[in-house]
N, C-alpha and C positions, 0 to 999 in steps of 0.2 A: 574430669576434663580429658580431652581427646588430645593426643600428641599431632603435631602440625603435618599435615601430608606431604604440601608442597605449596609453593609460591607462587603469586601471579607476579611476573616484572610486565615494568612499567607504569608504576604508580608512586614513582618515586615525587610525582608532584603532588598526593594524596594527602602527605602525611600535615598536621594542621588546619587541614577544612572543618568546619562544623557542618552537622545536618548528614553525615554517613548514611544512605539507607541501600538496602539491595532491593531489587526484584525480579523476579522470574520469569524472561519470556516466554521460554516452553523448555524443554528435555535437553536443552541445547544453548542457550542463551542467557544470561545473567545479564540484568542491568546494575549499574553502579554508580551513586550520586554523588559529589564532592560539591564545595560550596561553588568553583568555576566549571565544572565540566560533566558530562554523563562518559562512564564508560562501559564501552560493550567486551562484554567477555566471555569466549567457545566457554563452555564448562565439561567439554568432553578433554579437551588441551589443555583446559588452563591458562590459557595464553590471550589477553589482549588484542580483541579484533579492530576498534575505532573508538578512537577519543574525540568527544562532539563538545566543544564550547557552550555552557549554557551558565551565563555568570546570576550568584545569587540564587541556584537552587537549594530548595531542603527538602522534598520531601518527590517519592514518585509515586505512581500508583499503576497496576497492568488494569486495563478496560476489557482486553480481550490478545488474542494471540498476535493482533496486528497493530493494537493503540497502548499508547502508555500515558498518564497526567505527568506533568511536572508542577510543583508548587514553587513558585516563588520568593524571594524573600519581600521584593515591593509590591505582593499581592496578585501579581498576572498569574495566568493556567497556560501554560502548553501545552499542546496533545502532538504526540508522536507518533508515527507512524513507524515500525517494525518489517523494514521490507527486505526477506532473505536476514543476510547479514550485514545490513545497513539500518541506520536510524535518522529519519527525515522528517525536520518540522511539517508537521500536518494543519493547523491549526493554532491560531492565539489569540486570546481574551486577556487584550489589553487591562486592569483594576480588576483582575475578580471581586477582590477584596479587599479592604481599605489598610491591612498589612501582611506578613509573611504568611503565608498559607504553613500547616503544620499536618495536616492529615486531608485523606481521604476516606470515603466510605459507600460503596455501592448496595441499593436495595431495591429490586423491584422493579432494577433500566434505570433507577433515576442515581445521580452522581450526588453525593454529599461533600463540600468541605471546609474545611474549618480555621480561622485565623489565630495567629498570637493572640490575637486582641480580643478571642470570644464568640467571632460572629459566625454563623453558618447559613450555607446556602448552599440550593441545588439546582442541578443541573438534567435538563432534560436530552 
């Protein structure tokens, strides 16, 4: 186990969310999922660049250096947009799925993803 480097403040509202997931926007960007909110963070600083409202996430997914998925817990898809050091709803697909989305999985261009409940579907 590795000894702790250093902290990121301001996630003191973190603590208790289910559904924690990180992802990578590029050399420089780190996303971060709580059950209410996405957040963005330099990973050169360390330091907390914007806290985005997005209630009832669990799961994200990077598409590319400019899109990101959100999964839902009532089944919707958000797709994001990564512009500079900003993060801007792009897109939303009201029901993806009939409950909490849990994963993603890219193959071949086409989006895969999957519910609590078992079901899968993709995305062209």
């Amino acid at each position: 186990m590795r000894d702790k480097i250093t902290s990121i403040p301001g996630f003191e509202s973190f603590h208790g969310n289910p559904g924690r997931k990180f992802c990578k926007v590029n050399e420089e960007l780190l996303l971060v999922c709580g059950s209410q909110n996405i957040f963005l963070v330099d990973l050169k600083s360390y330091q907390l660049i914007n806290k985005i409202q997005c209630p009832y996430i669990t799961t994200l997914y990077k598409i590319s250096n400019e899109f990101v998925f959100s999964g839902q817990q009532n089944g919707d898809i958000k797709q994001w947009k990564i512009n500079g050091r900003d993060t801007i709803l792009f897109s939303y697909k009201n029901e993806g799925h009939p409950s909490g989305i849990w994963s993603f999985f890219e193959l071949n261009n086409i989006i895969y993803s999957g519910s609590e409940k078992g079901d899968i579907k993709f995305w062209e």
